[in-house]
Backbone bond lengths (Angstrom), bond angles and torsions (degrees), N, CA, C in turn:
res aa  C-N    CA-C-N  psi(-1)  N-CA   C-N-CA  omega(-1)  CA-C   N-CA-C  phi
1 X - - - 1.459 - - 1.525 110.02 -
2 X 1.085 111.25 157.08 1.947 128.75 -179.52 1.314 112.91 -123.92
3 X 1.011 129.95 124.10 1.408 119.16 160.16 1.721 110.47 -150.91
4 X 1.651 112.33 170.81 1.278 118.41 -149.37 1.780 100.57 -102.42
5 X 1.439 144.71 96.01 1.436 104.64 -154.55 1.367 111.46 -82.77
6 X 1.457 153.43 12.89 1.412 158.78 68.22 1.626 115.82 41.62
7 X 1.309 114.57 -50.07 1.368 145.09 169.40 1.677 114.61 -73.45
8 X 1.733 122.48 -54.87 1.238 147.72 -160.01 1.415 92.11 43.68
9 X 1.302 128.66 71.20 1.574 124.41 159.08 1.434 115.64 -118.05
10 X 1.057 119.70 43.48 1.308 118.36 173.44 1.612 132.99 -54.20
11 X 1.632 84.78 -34.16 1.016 122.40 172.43 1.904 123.11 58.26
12 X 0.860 97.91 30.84 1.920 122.14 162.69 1.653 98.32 -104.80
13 X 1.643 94.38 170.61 1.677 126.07 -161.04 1.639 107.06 -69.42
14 X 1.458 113.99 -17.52 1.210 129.36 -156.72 1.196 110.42 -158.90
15 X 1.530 123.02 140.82 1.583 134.71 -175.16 2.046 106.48 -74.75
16 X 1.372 117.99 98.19 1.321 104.83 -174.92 1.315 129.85 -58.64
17 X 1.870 120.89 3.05 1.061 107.92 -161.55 1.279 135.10 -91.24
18 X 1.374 116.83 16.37 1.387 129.47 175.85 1.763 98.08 -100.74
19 X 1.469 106.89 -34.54 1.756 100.76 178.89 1.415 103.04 -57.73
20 X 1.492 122.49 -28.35 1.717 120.04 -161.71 1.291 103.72 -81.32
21 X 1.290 127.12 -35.93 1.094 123.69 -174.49 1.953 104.75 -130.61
22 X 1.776 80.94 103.33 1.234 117.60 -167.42 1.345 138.25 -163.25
23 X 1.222 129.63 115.71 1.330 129.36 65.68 1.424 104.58 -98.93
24 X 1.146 136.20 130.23 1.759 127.51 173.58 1.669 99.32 -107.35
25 X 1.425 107.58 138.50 1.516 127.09 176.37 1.550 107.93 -60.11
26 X 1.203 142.32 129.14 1.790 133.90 169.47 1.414 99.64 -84.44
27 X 1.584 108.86 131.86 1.540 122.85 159.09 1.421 110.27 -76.08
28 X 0.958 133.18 91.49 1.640 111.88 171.37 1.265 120.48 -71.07
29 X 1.081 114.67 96.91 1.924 102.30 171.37 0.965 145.89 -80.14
30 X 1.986 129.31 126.14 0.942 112.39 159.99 1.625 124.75 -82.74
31 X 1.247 112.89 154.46 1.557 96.98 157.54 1.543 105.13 -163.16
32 X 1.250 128.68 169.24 1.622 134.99 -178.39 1.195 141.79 -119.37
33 X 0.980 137.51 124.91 1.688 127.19 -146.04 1.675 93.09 -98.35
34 X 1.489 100.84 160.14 1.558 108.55 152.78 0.845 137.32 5.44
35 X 1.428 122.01 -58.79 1.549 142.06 -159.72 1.822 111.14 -110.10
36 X 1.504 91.99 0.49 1.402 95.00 178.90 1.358 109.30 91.49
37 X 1.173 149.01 24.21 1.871 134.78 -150.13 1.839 78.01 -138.84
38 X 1.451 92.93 112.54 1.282 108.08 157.26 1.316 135.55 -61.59
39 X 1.596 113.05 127.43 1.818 96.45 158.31 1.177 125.22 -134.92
40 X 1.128 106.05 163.40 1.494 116.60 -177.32 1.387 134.99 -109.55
41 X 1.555 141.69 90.00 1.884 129.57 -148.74 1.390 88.62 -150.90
42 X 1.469 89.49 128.90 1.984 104.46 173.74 1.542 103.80 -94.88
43 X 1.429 110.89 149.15 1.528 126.74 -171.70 1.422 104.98 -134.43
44 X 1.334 115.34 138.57 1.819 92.78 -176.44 1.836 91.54 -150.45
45 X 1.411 92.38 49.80 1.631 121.18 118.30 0.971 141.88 -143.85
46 X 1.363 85.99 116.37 2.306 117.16 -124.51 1.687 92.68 -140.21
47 X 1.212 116.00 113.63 1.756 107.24 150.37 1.528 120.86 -146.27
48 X 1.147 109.69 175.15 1.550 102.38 161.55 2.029 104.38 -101.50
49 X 1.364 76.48 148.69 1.915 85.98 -175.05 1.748 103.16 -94.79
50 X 1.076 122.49 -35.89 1.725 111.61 -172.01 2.037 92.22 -169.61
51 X 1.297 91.15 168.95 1.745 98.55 -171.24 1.849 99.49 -111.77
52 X 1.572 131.08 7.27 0.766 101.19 -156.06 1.930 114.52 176.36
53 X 2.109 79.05 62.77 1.530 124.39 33.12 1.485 120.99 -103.47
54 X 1.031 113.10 167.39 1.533 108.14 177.08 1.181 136.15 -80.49
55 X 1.565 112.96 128.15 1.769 105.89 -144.77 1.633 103.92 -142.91
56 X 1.057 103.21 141.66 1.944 93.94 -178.14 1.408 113.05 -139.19
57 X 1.262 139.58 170.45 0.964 146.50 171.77 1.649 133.81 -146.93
58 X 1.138 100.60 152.22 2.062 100.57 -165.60 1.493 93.77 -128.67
59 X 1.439 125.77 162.66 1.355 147.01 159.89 1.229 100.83 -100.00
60 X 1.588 101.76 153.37 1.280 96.80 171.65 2.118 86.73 -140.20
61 X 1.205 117.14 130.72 1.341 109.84 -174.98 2.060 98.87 -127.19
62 X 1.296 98.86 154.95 1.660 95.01 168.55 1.741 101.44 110.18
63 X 1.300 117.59 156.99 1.706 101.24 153.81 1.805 107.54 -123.01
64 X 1.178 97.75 -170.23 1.564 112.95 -171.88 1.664 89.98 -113.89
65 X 1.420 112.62 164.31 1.525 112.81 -179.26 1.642 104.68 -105.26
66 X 1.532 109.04 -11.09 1.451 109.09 167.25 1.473 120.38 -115.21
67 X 1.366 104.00 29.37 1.556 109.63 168.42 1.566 94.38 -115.49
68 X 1.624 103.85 173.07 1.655 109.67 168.15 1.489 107.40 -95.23
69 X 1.238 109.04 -33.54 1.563 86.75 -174.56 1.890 86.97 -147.54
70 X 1.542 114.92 147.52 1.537 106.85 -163.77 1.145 150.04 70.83
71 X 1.303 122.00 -160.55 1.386 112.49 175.34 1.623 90.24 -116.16
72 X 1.940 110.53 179.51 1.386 127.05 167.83 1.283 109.64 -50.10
73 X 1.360 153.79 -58.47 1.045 132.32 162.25 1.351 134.25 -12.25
74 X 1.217 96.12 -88.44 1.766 107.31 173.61 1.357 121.98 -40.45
75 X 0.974 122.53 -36.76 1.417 154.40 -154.96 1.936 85.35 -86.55
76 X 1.019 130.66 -50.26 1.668 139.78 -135.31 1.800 93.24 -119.72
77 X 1.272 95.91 -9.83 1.585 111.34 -168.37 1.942 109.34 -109.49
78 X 1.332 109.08 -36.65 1.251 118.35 168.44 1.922 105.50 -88.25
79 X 0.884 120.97 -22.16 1.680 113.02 174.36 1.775 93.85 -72.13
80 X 1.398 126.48 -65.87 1.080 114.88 -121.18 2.098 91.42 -113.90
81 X 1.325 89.14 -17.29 1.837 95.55 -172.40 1.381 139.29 67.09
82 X 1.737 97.90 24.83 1.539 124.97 -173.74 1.346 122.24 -146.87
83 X 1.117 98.93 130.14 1.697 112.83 -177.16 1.724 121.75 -122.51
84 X 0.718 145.51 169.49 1.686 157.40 116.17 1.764 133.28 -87.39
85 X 1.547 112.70 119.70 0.922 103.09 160.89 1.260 124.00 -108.74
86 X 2.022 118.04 126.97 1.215 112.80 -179.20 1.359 125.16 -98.00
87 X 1.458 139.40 119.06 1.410 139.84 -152.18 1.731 90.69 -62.58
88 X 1.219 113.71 136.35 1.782 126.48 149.33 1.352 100.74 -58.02
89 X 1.606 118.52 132.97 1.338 110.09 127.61 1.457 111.32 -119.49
90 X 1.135 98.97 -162.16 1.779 108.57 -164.00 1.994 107.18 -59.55
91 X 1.738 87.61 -44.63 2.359 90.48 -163.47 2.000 90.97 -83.39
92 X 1.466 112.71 17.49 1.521 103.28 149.42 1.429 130.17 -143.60
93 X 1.232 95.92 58.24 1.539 134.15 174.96 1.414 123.79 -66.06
94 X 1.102 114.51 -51.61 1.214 122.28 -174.43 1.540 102.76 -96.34
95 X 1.820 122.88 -41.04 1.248 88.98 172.51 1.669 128.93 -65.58
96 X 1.087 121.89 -23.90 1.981 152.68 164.91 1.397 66.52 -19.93
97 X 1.583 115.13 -102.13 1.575 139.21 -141.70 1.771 101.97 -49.44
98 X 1.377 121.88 -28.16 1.466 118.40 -176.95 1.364 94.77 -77.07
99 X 1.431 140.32 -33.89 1.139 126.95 177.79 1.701 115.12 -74.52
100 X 0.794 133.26 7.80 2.022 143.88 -166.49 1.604 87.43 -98.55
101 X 1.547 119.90 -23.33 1.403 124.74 -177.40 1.846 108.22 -52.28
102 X 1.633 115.16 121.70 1.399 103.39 156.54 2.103 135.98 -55.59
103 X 0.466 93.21 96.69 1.339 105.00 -162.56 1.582 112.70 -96.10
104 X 1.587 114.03 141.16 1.719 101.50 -174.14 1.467 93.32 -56.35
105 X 1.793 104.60 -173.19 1.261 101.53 174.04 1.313 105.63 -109.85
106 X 1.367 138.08 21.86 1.503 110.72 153.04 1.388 115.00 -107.59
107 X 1.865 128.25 30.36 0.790 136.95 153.40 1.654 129.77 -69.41
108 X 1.650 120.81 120.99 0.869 134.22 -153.34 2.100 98.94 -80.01
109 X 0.909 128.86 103.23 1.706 115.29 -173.42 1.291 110.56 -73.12
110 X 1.724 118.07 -38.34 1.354 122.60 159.73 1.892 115.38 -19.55
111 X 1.365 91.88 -64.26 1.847 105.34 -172.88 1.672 102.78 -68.69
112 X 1.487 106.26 -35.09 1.814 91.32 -164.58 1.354 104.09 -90.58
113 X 1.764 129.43 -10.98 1.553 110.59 156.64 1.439 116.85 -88.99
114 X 1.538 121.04 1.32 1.330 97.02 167.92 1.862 97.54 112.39
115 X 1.202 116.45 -33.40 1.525 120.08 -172.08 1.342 123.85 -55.14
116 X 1.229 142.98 163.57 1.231 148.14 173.59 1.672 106.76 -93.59
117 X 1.665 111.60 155.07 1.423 108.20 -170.69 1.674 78.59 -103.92
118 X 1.246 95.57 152.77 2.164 109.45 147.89 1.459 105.47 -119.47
119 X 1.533 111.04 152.93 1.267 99.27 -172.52 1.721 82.48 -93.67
120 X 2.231 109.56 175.76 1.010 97.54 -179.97 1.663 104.36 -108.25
121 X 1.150 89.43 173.49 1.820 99.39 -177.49 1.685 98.00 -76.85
122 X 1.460 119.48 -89.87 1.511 120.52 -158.11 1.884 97.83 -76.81
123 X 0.816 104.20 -14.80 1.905 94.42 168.51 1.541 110.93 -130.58
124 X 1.533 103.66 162.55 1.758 114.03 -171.93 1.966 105.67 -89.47
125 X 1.238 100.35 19.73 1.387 113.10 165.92 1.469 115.25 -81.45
126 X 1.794 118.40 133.12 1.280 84.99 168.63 1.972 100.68 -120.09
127 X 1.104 94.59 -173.45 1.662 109.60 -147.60 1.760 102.27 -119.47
128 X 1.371 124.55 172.16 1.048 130.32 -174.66 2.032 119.54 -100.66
129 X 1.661 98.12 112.46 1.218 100.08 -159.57 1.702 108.07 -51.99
130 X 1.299 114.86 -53.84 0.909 108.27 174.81 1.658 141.27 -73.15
131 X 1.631 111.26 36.43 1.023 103.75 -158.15 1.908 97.87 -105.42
132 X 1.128 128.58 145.44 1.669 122.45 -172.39 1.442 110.13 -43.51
133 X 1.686 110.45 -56.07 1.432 112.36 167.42 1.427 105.73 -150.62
134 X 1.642 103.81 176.20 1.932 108.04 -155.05 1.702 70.59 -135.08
135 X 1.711 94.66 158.34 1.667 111.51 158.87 1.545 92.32 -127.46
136 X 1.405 91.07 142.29 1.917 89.92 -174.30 1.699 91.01 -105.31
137 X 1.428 121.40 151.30 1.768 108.51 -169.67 1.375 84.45 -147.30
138 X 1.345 107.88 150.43 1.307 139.78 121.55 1.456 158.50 -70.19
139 X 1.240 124.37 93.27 1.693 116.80 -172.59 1.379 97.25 -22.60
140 X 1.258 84.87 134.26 1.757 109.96 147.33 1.839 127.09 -129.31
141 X 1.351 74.25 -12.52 1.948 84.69 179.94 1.671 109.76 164.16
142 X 1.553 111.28 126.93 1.136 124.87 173.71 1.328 105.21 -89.20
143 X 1.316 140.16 151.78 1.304 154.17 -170.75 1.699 118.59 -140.02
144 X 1.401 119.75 96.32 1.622 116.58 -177.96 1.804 97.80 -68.42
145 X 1.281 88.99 144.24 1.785 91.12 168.48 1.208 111.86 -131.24
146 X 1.410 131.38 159.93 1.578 130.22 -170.06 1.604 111.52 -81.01
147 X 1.244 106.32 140.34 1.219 122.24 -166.99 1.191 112.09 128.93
148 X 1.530 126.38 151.00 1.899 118.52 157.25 1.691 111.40 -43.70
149 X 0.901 102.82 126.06 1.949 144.36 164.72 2.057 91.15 30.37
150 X 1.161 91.85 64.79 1.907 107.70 168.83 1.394 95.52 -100.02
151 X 1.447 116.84 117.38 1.228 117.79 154.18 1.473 119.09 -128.01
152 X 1.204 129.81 172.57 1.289 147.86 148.45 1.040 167.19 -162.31
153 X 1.204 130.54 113.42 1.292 177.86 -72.55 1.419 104.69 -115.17
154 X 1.359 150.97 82.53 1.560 149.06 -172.78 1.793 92.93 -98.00
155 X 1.307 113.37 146.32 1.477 119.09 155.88 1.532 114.50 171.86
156 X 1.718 96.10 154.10 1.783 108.29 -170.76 1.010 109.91 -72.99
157 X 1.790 114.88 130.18 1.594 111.09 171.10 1.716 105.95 -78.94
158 X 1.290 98.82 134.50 1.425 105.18 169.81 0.983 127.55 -132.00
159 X 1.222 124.66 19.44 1.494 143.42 161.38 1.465 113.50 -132.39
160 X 1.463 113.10 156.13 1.474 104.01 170.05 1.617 107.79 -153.12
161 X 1.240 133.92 116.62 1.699 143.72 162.54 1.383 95.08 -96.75
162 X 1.546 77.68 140.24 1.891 109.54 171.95 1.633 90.69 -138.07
163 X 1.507 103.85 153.18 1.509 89.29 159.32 1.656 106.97 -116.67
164 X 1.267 103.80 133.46 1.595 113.65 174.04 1.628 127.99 -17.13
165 X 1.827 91.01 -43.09 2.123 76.19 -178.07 1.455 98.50 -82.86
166 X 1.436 111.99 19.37 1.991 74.83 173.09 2.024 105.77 -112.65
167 X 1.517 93.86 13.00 1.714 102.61 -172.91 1.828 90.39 -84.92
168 X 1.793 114.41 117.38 0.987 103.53 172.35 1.418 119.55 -115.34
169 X 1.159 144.52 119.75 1.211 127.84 -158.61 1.736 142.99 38.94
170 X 1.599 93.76 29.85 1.734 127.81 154.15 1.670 77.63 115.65
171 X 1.267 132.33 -2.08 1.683 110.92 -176.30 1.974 103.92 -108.03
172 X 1.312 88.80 160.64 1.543 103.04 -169.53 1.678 104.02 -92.95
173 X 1.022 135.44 80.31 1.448 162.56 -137.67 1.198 108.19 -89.27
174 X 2.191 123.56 94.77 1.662 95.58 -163.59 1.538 102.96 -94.55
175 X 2.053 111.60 6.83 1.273 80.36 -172.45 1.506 114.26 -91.83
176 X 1.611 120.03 16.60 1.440 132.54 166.82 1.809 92.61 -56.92
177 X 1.011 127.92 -71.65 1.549 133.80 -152.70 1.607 102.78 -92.21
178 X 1.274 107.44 -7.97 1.746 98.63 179.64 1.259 121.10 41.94
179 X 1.603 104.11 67.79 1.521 124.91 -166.53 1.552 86.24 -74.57
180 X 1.913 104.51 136.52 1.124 129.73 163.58 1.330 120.36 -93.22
181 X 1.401 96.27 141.31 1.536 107.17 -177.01 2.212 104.04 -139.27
182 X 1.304 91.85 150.91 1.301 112.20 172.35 1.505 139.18 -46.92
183 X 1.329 136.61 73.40 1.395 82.39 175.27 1.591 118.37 -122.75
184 X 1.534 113.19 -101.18 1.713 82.92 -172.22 1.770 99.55 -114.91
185 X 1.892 100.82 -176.04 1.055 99.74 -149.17 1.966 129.85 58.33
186 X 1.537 105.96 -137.79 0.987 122.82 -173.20 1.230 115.75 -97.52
187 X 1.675 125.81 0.56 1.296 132.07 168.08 1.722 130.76 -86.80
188 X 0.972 97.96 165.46 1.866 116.65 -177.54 1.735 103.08 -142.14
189 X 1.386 98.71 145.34 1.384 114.48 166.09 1.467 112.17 -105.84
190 X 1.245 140.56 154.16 1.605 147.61 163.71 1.632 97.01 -109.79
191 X 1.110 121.45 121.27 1.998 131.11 146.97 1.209 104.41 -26.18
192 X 1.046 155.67 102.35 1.679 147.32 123.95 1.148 121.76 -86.54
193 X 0.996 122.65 -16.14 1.838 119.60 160.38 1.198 110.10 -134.75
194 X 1.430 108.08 -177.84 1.493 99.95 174.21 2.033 93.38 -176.85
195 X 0.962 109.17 150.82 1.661 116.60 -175.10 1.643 106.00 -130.66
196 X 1.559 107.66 143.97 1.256 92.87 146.55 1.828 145.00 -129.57
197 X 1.175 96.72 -160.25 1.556 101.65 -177.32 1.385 122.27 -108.77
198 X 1.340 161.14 151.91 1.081 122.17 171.23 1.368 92.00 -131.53
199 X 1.367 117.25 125.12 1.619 123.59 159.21 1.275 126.17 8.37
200 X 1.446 132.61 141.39 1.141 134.25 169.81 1.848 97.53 -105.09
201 X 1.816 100.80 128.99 1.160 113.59 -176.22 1.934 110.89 -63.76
């Protein structure tokens, strides 16, 4: 089948284009407003852009009815110019999904899934204790994109947590933590295996 998405005639129950392009990694973000009130919202259009330096980026699409423009993120991300991303794995799944909750915005998501804060090292963000590993970031550049309220989010990692049991023999091991990833609809994948390839010289 072909279709135009300009058109949206695909004409199935559901828009495939998050199933097509998939598995996508979730950013979970922390970040902190003004007043100090943490939050917490996973996005899983999520990547890293280059290693070097190391740089990543999130969308943030949709608005809030008590923000002016966006969601709390963006919003907590253009005041202050700092974020965290905390890797999903699989045994924090369900709290992940309690945070996807619309929530006022001086609601703390940290407190309403239950999670522990860490404070961060190279930013005044703090991050999710239990998360396998955090990238602590810095703005580097917001980006409007076409469409109602598409944005995205560029910035330098300048911090980095791993936690030790998942370093296995000098590698950072996701099928220890069964890093979750996105895909379409109402589904998620977990890592449980993984193979490799090795370069063609």
């Amino acid at each position: 089948m072909f279709y135009r998405p300009e058109d949206n005639d695909h004409g199935l129950p559901h828009n495939p284009f998050k199933a097509i392009v998939s598995p996508r990694p979730i950013g979970w973000i922390s970040t902190v407003d003004s007043k100090g009130v943490a939050n917490l919202a996973p996005y899983s259009f999520f990547n890293a852009l280059c290693d070097n330096p190391p740089m990543v980026m999130f969308a943030s699409t949709g608005n809030k009815p008590d923000q002016d423009s966006g969601k709390d993120s963006l919003a907590n991300i253009r005041a202050n110019g700092e974020f965290a991303v905390n890797i999903v794995s699989y045994a924090l799944r369900e709290p992940m999904n309690k945070t996807a909750a619309s929530l006022p915005a001086d609601t703390d998501e940290f407190e309403a899934a239950g999670l522990t804060k860490a404070e961060g090292q190279a930013i005044s963000v703090p991050h999710v204790a239990e998360a396998p590993a955090v990238l602590e970031c810095r703005l580097f550049k917001i980006v409007d994109l076409p469409g109602p309220s598409n944005t995205m989010v560029i910035a330098e990692v300048v911090g980095v947590h791993m936690k030790d049991d998942f370093i296995v023999n000098g590698r950072f091991d996701a099928t220890r933590y069964q890093a979750l990833s996105r895909l379409g609809y109402m589904d998620y994948l977990a890592v449980k295996e993984v193979f490799e390839l090795v370069k063609p010289a």
